[in-house]
C-alpha positions as CSV (number, residue, x, y, z in Angstrom):
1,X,11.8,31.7,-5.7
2,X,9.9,31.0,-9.0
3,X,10.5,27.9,-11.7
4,X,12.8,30.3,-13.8
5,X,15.0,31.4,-11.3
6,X,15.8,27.4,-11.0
7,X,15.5,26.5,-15.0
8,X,17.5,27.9,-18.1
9,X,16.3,27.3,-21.4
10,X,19.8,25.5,-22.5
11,X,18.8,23.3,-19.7
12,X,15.9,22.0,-21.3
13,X,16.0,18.5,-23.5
14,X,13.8,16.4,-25.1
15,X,15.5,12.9,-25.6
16,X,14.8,9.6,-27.4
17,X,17.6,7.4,-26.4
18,X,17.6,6.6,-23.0
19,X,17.1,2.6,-22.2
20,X,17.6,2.9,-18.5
21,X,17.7,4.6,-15.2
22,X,21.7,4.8,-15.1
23,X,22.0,6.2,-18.9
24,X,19.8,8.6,-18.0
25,X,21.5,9.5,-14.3
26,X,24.7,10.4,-16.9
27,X,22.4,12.3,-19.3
28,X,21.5,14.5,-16.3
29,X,25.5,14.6,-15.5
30,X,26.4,15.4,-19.2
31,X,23.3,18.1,-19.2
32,X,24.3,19.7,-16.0
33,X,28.0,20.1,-17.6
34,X,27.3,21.5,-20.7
35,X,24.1,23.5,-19.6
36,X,24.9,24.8,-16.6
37,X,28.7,24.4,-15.9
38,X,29.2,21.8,-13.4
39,X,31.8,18.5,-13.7
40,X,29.6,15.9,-15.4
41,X,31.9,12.8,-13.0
42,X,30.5,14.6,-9.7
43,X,27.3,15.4,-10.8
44,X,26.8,11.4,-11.6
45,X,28.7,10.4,-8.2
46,X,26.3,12.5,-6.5
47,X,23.0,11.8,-8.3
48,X,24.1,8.2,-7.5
49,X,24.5,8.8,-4.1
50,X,20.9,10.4,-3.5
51,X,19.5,7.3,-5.1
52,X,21.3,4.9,-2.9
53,X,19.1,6.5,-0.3
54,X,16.0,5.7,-2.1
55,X,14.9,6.5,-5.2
56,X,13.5,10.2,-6.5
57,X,10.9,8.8,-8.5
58,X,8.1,10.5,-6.9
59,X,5.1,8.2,-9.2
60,X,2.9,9.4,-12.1
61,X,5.8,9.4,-14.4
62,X,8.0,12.2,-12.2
63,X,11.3,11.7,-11.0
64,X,12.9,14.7,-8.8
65,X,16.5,13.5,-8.8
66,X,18.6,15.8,-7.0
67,X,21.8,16.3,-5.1
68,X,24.6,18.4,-3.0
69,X,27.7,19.7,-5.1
70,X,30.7,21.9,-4.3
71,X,31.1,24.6,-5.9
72,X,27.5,25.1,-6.6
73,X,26.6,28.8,-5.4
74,X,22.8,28.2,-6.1
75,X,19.7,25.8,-6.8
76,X,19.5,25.3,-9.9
77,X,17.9,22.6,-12.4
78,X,17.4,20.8,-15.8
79,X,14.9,19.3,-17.4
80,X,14.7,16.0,-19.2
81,X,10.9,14.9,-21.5
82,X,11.9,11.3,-22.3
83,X,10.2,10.5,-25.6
84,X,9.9,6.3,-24.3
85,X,9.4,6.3,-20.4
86,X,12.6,4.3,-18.5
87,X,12.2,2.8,-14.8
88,X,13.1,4.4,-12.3
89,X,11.9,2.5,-9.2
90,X,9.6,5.0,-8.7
91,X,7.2,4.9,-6.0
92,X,4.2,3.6,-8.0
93,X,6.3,1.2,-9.8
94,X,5.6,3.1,-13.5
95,X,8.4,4.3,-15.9
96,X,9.3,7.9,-15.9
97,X,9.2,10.0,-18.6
98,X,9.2,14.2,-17.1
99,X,12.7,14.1,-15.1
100,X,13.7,17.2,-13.0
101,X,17.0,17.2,-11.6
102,X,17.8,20.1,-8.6
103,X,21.4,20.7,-7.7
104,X,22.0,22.6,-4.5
105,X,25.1,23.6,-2.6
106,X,26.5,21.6,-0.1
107,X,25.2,23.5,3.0
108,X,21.9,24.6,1.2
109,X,19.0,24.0,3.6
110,X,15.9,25.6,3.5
111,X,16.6,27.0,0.0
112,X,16.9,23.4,-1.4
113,X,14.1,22.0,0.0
114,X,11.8,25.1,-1.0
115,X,13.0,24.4,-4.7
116,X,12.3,20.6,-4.2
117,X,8.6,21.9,-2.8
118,X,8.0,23.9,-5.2
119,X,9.0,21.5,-8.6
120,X,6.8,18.3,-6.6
121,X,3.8,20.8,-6.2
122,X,3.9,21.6,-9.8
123,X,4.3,18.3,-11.4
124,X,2.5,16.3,-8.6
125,X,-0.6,18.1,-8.3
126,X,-3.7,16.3,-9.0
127,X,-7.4,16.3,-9.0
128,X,-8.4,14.5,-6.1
129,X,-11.7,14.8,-4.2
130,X,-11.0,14.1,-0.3
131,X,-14.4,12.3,2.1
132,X,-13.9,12.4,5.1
133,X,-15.2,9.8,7.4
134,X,-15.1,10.1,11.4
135,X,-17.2,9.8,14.7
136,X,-19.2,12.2,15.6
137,X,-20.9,15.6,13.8
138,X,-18.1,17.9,15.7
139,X,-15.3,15.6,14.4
140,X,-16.7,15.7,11.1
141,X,-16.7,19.7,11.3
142,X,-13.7,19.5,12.4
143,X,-12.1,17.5,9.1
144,X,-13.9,20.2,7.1
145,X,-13.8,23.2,8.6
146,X,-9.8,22.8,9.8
147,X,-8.6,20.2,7.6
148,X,-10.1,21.0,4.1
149,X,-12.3,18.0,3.6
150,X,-15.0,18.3,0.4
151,X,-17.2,15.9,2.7
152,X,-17.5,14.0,5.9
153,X,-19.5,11.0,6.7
154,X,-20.4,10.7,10.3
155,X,-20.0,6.6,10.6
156,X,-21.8,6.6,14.3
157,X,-24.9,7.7,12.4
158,X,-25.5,4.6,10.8
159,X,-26.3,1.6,12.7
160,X,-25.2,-1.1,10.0
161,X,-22.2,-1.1,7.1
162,X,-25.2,-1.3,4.2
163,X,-26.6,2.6,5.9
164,X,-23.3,3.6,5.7
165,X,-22.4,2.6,2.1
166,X,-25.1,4.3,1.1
167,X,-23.8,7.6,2.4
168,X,-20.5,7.0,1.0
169,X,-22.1,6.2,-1.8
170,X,-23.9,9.6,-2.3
171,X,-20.8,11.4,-0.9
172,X,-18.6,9.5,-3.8
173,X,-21.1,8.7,-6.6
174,X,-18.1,7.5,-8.6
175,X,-16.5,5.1,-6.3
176,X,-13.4,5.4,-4.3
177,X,-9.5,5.4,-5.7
178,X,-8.0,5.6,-2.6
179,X,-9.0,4.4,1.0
180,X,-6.5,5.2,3.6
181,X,-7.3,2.2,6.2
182,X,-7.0,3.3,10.0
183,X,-10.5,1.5,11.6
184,X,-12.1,-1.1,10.3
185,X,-15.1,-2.8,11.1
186,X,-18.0,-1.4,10.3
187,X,-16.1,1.4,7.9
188,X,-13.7,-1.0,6.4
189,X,-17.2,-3.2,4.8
190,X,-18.9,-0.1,4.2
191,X,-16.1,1.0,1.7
192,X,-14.9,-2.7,0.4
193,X,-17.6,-2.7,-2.2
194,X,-17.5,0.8,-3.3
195,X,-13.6,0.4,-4.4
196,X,-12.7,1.2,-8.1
197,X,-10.8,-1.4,-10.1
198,X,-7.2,-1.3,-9.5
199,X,-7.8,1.0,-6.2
200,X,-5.8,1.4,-3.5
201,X,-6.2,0.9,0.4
202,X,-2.4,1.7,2.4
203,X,-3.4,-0.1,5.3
204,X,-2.1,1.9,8.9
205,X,-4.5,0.7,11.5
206,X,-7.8,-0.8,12.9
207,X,-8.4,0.3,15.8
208,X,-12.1,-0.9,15.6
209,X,-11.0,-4.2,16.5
210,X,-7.7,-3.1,19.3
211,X,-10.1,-3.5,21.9
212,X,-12.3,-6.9,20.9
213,X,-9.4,-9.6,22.6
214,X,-8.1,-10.1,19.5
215,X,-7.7,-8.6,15.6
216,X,-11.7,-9.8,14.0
217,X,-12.5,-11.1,17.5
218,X,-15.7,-9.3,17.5
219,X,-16.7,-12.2,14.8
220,X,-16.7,-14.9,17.6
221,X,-19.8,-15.6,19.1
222,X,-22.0,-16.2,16.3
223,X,-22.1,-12.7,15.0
224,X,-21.7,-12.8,11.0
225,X,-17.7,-12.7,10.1
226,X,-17.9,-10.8,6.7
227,X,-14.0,-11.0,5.7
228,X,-14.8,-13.7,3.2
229,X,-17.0,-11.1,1.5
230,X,-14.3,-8.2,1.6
231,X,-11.1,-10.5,0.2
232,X,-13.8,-11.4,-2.8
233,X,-13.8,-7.2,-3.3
234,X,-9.8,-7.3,-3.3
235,X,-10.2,-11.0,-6.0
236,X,-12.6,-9.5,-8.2
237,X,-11.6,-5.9,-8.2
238,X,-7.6,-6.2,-8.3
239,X,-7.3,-3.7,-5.5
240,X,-3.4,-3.1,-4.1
241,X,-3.8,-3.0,-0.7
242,X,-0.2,-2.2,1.6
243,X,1.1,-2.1,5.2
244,X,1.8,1.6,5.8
245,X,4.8,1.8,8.5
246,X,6.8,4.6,8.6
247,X,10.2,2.6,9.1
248,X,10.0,1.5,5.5
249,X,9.9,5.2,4.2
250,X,12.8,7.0,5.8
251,X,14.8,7.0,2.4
252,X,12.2,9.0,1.6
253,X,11.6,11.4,4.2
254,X,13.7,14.4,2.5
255,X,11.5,14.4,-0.5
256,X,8.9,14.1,1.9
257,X,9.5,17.0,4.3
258,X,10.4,19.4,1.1
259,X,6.7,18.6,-0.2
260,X,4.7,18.3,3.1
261,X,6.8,21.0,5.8
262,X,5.9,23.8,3.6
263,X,2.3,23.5,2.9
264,X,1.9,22.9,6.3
265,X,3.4,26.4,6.9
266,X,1.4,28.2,4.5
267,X,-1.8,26.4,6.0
268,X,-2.4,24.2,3.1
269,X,-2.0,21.3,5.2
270,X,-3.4,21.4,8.6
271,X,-2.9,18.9,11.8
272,X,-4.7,18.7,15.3
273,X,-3.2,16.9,18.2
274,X,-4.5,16.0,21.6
275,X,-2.0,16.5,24.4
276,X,-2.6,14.6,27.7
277,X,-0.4,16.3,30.6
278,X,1.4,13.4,32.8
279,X,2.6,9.6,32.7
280,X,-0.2,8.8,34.8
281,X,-2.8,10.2,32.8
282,X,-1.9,7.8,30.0
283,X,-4.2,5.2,30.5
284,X,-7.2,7.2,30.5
285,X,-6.3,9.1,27.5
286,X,-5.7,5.5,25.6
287,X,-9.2,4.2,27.2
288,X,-10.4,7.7,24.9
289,X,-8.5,7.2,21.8
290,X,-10.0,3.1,21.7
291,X,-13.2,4.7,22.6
292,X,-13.1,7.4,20.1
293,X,-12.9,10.7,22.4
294,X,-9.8,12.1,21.0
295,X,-9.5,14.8,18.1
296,X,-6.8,14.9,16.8
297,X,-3.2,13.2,17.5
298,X,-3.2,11.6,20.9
299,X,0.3,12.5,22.5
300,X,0.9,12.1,26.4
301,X,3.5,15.1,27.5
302,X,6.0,14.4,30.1
């Protein structure tokens, strides 16, 4: 399926006055009636009803509204360039201004999430350089080798978070954007200082501290407890920094699986899990995933 099997040209509209999210939800009903021959009332209703889920508004100025109709035989799509962006309550929290809307028939599966796919790839799609950074030279051949990575910085070769900045530094000579936080210690103060203003750290884990009797506890003792100096990086440099847990994100997860399910098909994306065979194995295997020995995803099968 290519972008003009899903587009016609009388679908296509530049507009100038639209002051909100729901004036613009009926611009995409009056659109889809005129353009492409479905009931404006239902086409709203429906729109509506996907955004009661959570919104489409995928971030850098996109929204991918789309819904189920009867009567619709095929996906198909409009398109809406907004002259003055409108919120959205898109992801990033930024008005939207390139709106395309995907309406599907009611028992459309696959098909509809391929179209979804295929319009988020195209108006998604940015530059980004990806650094790796793990444990060990054969994890680190791993992230590039299997998993695509530009670079990887092996953090057990540095004995100290100042050796390791430097690396990162070389590896990302014009600071970092985006650090997805899933260790910290050692890592975590490596990469503090090397943030860009306005960056952005999604918080999942830190698993560098699981096994120290409590969250930081490895700063008891006398050892140096450098936190002060990393919450002066997030002060002066105006970083976002977010719990990531899945539970928040399941209004999501359709736009999510028609981006992610097929790139992971065609190979774009690539995973690596660890499976552990038996209940009773499950201790060791989480004494190897605090100590670092697993590869990939550490599942126990039953």
């Amino acid at each position: 399926m290519e972008l003009f099997d899903l587009l016609r040209p009388e679908a296509v509209r530049v507009m100038s006055k639209v002051s909100s999210k729901k004036r613009l939800i009926a611009a995409l009903g009056d659109l889809a009636q005129s353009a492409l021959g479905l009931d404006a009332g239902d086409t709203v209703a429906a729109l509506q009803q996907r955004e009661s889920l959570g919104p489409t508004g995928v971030g850098n100025g996109v929204a991918l509204p789309h819904a189920r109709l009867p009567g619709v035989e095929r996906v198909m799509g409009s398109f809406i360039l907004l002259e003055t962006p409108v919120m959205f309550d898109a992801v990033d929290q930024l008005p939207v201004d390139i709106v395309f809307a995907l309406f599907a028939p009611q028992n459309a599966g696959f098909e509809h999430l391929s179209a979804l796919a295929k319009v988020s790839r195209l108006l998604r799609d940015i530059d980004l350089r990806a650094i790796g950074i793990a444990g060990g030279a054969k994890k680190c051949a791993l992230a590039i080798e299997h998993f695509g990575f530009e670079q990887c910085v092996d953090h057990t070769a540095f004995a100290t978070s100042k050796d390791l900045r430097a690396a990162l530094k070389s590896a990302c000579p014009d600071g970092v954007d985006i650090y997805f936080e899933n260790v910290a210690g050692k890592v975590l103060e490596a990469v503090m200082p090397l943030m860009n203003t306005g960056g952005r750290i999604p918080i999942c884990g830190l698993i560098s501290w699981y096994d120290e009797g409590a969250l930081g506890g490895h700063a008891g003792g006398g050892a140096q407890d450098n936190l002060p100096k990393l919450w002066r990086s997030i002060l002066v440099k105006r970083l976002s920094i977010n719990g990531f847990i899945i539970s928040d994100h399941w209004a999501l997860f359709d736009a999510f699986l028609a981006d992610i399910a097929p790139r992971v098909a065609a190979g774009e994306i690539r995973f690596y899990e660890d499976i552990t065979e038996g209940l009773e194995n499950a201790p060791k295997a989480l004494t190897g995933l605090l100590n670092g020995q697993n590869f990939g995803k550490q599942l126990i099968k039953l």
